[in-house]
N, C-alpha and C positions, 0 to 999 in steps of 0.2 A: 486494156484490161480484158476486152473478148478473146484476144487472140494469148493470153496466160492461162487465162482460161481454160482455152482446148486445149496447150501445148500440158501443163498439166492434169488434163485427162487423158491425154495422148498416152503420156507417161506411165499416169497410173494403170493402166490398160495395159501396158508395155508388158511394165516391172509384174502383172500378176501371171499374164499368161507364159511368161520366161520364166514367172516361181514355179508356175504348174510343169512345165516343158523339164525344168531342169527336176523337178521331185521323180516325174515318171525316169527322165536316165538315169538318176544313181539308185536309182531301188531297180533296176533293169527291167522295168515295164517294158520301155520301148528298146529299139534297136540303135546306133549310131546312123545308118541312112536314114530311119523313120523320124530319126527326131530333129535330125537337118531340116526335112520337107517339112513337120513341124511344126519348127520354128520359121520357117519361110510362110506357110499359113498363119503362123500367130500375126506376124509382120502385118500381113496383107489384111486381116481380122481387124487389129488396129488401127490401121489408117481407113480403112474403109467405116469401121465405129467412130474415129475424128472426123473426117468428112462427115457424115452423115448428123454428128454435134455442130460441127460448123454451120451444115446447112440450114437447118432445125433452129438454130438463133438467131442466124440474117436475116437481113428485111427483103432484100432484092439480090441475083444476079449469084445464087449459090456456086457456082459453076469459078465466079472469081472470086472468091471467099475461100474455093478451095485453093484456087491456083496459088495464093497469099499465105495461108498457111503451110503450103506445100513448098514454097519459097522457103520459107523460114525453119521451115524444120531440115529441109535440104541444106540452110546454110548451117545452121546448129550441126547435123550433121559431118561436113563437113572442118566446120572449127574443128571438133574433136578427134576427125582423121587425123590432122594435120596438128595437134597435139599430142597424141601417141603414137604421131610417128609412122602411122598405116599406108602401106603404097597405094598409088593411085592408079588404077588401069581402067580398064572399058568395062569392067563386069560395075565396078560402082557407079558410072555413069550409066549404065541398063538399069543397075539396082534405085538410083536415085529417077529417073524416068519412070520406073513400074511405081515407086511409091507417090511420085506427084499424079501421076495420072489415078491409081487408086481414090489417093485422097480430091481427087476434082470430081471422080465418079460419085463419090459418097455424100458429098456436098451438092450434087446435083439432085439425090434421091433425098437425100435431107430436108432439101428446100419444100419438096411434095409432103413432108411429113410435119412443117409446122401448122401453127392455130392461127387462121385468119383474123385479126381484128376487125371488129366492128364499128 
């Protein structure tokens, strides 16, 4: 139930900062290179805000809480490559690398941000 949890906050984090990304391109706020980078910041924005939800609700060992999530979002990811058919080369294996490591970073600073029980 924790980890539905994150994954739909992960989500909803996703889906707002790609509303926002995609309102500045069609009203031409931004540029087509600016809004790549972006949307590569929104990415990184998001899983570093799920880690750091990850971390922030563990009891111990934020570090593998993210790694678990980052698992799981990596293979969700990948289902849905591989339902629409998406080639697979080295740039998604860099892309899926930079988001697990994000999200373990975030889970790590997380951990320092919950409330000690007494």
């Amino acid at each position: 139930m924790k980890y539905l949890k994150t994954i739909l906050f992960m989500f909803s984090i996703m889906l707002i900062l790609s509303l926002i990304t995609t309102i500045l391109y069609y009203f031409n706020i931004t540029g087509e290179s600016f809004n790549n980078i972006l949307k590569i910041f929104s990415f990184i924005i998001t899983f570093i805000l799920t880690g750091i939800y990850i971390g922030k609700n563990s009891t111990k060992k934020g570090w593998f809480e993210g790694v678990k999530i980052s698992l799981i979002t990596i293979l969700m990811f990948l289902i849905l490559s591989l339902i629409f058919k998406h080639s697979f080369d080295i740039w998604q294996i860099i892309y899926y690398l930079i988001l697990s490591i994000t999200i373990t970073l975030g889970s790590m600073i997380g951990i320092n941000f919950r409330k000690e029980k007494k």
